[in-house]
C-alpha positions as CSV (number, residue, x, y, z in Angstrom):
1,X,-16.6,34.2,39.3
2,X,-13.8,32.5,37.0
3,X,-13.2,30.2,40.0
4,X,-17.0,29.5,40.4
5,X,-17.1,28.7,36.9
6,X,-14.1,26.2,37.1
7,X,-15.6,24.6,39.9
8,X,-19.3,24.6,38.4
9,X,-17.7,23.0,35.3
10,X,-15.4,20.0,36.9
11,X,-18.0,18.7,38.9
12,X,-20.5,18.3,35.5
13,X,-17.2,16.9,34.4
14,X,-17.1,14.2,37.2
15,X,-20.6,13.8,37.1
16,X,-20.5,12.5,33.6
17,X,-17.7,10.4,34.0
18,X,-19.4,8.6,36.8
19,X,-22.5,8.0,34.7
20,X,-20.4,7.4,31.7
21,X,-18.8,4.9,34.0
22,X,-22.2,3.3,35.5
23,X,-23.3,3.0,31.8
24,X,-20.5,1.4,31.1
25,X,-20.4,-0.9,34.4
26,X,-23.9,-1.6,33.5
27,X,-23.5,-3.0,29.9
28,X,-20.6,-4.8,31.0
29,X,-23.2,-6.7,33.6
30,X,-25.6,-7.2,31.0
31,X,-23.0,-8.8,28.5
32,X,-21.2,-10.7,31.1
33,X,-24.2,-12.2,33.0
34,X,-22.5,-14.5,35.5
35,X,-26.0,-16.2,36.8
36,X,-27.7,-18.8,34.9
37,X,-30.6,-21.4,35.1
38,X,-30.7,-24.3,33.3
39,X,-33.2,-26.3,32.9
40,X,-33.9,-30.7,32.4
41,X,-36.9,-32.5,31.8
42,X,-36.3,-36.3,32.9
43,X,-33.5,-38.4,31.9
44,X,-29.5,-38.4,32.2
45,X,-28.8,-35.2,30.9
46,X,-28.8,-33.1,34.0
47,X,-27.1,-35.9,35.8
48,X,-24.2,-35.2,32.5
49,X,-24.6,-31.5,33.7
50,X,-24.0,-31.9,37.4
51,X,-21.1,-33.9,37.2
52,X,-19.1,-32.7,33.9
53,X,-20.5,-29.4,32.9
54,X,-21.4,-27.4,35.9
55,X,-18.0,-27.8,36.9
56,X,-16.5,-26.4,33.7
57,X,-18.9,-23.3,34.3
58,X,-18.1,-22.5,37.8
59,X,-14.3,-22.6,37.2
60,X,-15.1,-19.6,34.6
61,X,-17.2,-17.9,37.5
62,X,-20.8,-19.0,36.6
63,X,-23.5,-19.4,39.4
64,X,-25.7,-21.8,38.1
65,X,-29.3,-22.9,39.3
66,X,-30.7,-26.2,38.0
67,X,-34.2,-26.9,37.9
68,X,-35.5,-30.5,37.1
69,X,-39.0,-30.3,35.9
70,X,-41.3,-33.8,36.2
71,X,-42.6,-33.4,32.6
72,X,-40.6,-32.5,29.7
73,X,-44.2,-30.7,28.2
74,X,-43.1,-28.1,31.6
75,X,-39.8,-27.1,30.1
76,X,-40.4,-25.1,26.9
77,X,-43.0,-22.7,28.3
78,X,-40.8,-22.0,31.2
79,X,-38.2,-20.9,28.9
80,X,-40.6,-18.7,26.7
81,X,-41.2,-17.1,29.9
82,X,-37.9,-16.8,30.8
83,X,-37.8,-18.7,34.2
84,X,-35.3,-20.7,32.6
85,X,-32.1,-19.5,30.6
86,X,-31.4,-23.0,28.4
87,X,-32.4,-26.1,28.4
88,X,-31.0,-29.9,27.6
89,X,-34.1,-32.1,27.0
90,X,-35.1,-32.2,23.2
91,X,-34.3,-32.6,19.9
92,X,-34.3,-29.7,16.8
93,X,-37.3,-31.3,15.2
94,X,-39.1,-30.7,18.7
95,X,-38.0,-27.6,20.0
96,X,-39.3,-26.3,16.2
97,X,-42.5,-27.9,16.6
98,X,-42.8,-26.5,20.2
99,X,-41.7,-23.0,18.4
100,X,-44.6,-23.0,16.3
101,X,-47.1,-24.3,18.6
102,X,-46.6,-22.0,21.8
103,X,-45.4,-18.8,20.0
104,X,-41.1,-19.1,21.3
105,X,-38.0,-18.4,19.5
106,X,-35.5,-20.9,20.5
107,X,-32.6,-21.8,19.0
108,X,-29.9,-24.6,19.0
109,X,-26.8,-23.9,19.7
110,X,-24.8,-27.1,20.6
111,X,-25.3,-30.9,20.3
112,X,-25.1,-32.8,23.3
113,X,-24.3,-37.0,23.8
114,X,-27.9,-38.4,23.2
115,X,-29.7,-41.7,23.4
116,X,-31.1,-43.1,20.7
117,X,-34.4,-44.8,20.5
118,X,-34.6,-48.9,20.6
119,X,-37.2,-51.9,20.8
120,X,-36.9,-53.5,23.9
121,X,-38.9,-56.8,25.1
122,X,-39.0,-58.8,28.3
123,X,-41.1,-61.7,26.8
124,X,-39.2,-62.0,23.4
125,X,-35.6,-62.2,22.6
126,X,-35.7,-61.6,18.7
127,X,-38.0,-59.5,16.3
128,X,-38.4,-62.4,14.1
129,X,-41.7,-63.2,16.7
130,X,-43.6,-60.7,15.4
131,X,-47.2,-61.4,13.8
132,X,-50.3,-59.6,13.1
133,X,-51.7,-58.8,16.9
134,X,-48.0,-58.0,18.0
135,X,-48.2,-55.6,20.6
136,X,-46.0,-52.6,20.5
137,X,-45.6,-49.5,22.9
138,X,-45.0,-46.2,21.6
139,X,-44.1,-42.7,22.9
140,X,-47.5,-40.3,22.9
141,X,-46.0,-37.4,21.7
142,X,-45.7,-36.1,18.1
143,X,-42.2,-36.1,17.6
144,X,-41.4,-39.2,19.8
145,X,-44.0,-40.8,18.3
146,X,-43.1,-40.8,14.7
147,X,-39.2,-41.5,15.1
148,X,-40.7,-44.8,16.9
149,X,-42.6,-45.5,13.9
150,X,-40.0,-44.8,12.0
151,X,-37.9,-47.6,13.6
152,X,-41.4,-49.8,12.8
153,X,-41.3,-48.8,9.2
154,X,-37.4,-50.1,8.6
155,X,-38.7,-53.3,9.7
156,X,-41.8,-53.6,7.1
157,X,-43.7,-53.7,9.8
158,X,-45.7,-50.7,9.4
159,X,-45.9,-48.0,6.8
160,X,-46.2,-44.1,7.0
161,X,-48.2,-42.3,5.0
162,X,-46.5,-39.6,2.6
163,X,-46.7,-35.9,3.6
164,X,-46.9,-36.8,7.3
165,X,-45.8,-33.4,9.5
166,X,-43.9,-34.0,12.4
167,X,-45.7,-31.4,14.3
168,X,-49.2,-33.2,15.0
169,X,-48.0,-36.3,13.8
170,X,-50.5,-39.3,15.1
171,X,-51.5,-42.7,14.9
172,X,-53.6,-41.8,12.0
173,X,-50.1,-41.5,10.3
174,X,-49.6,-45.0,10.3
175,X,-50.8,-47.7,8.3
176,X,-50.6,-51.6,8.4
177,X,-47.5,-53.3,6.0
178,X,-46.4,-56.7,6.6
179,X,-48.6,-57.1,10.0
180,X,-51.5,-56.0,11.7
181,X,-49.7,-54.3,14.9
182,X,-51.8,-53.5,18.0
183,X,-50.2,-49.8,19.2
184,X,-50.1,-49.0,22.9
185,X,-49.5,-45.3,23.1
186,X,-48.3,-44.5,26.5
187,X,-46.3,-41.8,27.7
188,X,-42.7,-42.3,27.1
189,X,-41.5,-42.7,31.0
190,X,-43.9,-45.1,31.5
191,X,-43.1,-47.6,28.3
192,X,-39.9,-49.1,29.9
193,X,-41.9,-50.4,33.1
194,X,-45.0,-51.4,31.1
195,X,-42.8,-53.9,28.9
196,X,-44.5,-57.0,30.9
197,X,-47.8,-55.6,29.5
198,X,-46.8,-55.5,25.4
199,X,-44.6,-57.7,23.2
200,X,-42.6,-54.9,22.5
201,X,-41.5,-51.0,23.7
202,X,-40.0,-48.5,21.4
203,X,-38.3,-46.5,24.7
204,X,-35.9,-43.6,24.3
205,X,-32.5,-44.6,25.0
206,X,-32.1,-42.0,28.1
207,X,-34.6,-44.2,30.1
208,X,-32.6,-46.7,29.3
209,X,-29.3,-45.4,30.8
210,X,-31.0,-43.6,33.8
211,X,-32.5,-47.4,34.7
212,X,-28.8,-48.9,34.6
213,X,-29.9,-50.7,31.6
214,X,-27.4,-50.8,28.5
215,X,-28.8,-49.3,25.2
216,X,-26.9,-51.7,23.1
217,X,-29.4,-54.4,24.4
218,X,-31.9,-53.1,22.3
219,X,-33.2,-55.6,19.7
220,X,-32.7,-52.4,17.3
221,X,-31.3,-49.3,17.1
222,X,-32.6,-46.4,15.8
223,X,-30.3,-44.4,13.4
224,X,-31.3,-41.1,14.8
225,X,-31.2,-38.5,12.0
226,X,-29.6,-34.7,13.2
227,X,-33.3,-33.1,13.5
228,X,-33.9,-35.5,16.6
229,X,-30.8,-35.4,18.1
230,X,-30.8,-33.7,21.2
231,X,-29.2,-30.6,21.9
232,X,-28.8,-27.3,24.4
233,X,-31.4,-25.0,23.8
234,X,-31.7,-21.1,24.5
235,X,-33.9,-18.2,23.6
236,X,-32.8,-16.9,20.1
237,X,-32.3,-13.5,22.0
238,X,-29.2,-15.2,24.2
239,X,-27.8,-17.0,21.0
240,X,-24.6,-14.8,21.3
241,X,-23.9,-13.7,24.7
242,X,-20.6,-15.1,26.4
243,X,-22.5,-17.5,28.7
244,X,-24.5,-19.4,26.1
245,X,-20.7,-19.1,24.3
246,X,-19.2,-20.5,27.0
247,X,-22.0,-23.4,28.0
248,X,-21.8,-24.3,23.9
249,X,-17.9,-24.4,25.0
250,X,-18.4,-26.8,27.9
251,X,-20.5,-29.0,25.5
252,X,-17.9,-29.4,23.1
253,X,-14.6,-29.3,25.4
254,X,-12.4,-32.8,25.7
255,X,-13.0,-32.6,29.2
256,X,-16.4,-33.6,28.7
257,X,-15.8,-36.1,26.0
258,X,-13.5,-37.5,28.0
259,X,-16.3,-37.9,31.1
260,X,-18.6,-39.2,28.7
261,X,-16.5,-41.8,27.0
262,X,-15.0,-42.9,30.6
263,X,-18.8,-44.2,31.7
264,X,-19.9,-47.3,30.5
265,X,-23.8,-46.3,31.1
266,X,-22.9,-44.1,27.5
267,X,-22.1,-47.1,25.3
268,X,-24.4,-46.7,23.1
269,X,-25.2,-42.8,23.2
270,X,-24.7,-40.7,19.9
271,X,-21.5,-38.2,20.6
272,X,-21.3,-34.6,18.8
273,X,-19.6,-34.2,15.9
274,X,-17.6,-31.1,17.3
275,X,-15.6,-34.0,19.4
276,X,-13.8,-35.1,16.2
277,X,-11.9,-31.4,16.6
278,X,-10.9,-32.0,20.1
């Protein structure tokens, strides 16, 4: 009986140190996730992934899937829904207003080398040939939309009215200043090859690079403020587990600056401030 008993109690003993250790095993593969999708809307940034990042990540073991979606509207709802694990398409001010609108909770959680926005012409080669009945293209969405008018307002050429909001910001934001401008609202891909069509295109710099085109060309420049610079996105809930750590990592290592900086398609870009510490 006393050898039954020693028996009966060593194998509850090994029994709950095998589930002790599959608990354990098991929170160690849900805090060291090791697969990760990552997700681009059009532009440069996932061509900055694939050649800099992605192979930061799989040295540190990460399998990584990309997905490319044809519209940047396509990105954020795949991420509420989890398809997608981060993202490296928008700015803070969007992902907020996208927060709000479809019920996520994403956060920022690095800055990433962005394009700013300039006005670009084919027919004119200075600003000073603006008039009333200037043409000018301009991104259709809200947040797009107003940092183009923005860049309009700096030049007295329109004026925006007071208590705007960024998230269903529209034409009716806008009023006449110096000149009576004609706005073409046209989705932002399309501004760069309608340019023949308008006197002028406010086009987001990333257009600009993926074309071969230089940014610097721009007859101006927007000073992009923080809220629209664009940055790597995740669900709030993935804010601190190692691989988001490590992708903010990858964003901010000197390897990357150094890829960036060594490419003369970036002259122009806006780098990260977390570069001045490498």
């Amino acid at each position: 009986m006393s050898l039954f008993l020693i028996g009966f109690v060593l194998i509850l003993t090994a029994c709950g140190s095998n589930n002790a250790a599959d608990s354990s095993k098991a929170g160690a593969a849900e805090g060291e996730k090791k697969e990760i999708v990552v997700g681009f809307g059009v532009g440069t940034y996932e061509e900055q992934f694939r050649q800099a990042i992605l192979p930061i990540l799989e040295k540190q073991g990460y399998k990584v899937d990309i997905k490319t979606f044809s519209q940047n509207m396509q990105v954020n709802p795949a991420m509420k829904e989890g398809t997608i694990d981060a993202s490296i398409f928008q700015s803070t001010a969007y992902m907020e207003a996208i927060n709000g609108e479809i019920g996520a909770d994403m956060v920022g959680i690095a800055y990433v080398p962005g394009a700013p926005q300039g006005i670009y012409s084919v027919k004119h080669t200075t600003l000073d040939d603006v008039k009333d009945g200037t043409t000018v293209a301009v991104p259709n969405d809200p947040v797009n939309q107003e940092r183009a008018l923005r860049i309009l307002e700096e030049l007295g050429w329109v004026k925006i009215k007071e208590g705007s909001n960024l998230a269903d910001f529209n034409i009716n934001n806008m009023e006449p200043d110096k000149y009576k401008i004609d706005i073409k609202i046209l989705d932002p891909a399309q501004i760069m090859v309608s340019l023949q069509d308008v006197d002028y295109g406010v086009i987001n710099g990333n257009y600009i690079a993926s074309a071969g085109k230089k940014i610097t060309d721009a007859l101006k420049i927007e000073n992009t403020p923080m809220q629209h610079r664009i940055i790597v996105s995740v669900n709030r809930k993935d804010e601190n587990t190692q691989w988001a750590k490590d992708l903010k990592a990858a964003y901010e290592s000197k390897e990357f600056e150094e890829y960036i900086t060594g490419l003369e398609k970036y002259d122009g870009f806006i780098l990260p401030e977390a570069w001045k510490n490498n």
